[in-house]
N, C-alpha and C positions, 0 to 999 in steps of 0.2 A: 160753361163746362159742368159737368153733372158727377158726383161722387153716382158710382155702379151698384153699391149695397142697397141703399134705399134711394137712389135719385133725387137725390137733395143738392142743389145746386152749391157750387161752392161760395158764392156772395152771401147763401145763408150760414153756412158753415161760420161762415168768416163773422158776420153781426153777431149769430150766435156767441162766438168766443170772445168779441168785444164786450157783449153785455154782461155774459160770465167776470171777465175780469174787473169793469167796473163794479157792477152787483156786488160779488164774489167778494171784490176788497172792502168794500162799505161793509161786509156782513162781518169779515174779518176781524174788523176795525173793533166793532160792535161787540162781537163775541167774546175776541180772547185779547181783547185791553189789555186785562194784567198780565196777561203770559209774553205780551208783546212788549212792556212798556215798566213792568212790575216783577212779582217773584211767581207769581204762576206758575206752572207746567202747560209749556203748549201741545195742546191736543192734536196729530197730525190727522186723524181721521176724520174730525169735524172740519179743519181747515181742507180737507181734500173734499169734503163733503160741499162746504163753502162755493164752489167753484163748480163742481159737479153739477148740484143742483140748478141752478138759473140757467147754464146751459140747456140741461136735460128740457127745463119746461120752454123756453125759447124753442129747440127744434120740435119736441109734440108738439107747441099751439101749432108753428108752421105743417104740421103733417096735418093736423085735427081742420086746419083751415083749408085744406085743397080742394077744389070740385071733385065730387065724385062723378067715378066713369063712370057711366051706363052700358049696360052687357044685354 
């Protein structure tokens, strides 16, 4: 089955968000240690950032890797 917006199949939807949350938490971990574990302040927009990103480039490479149609 195909999301309608850009026709991205939903199994990629789906690896996509897996890889985000693995990634995502490893960056997490990484980043904001002390705010997680310490007296820090945790930063919400890097941690939304965190999660954002690895999704984002998992779906480009899949769009950047499609055959192109010929017209």
């Amino acid at each position: 089955m195909m999301l309608s917006i850009f026709k991205i199949p939903r199994d990629v939807i789906s690896r996509g968000l897996k890889t985000a949350i693995v990634v995502g938490t490893i960056l997490l971990l990484i980043n904001q240690w002390h705010a997680l574990f310490g007296s820090a302040e945790f930063r919400w927009r890097a941690a939304m950032l965190t999660y954002i990103v690895p999704f984002t480039v998992f779906i480009y490479s899949y769009i950047s890797n499609l055959p192109s149609s010929s017209d």
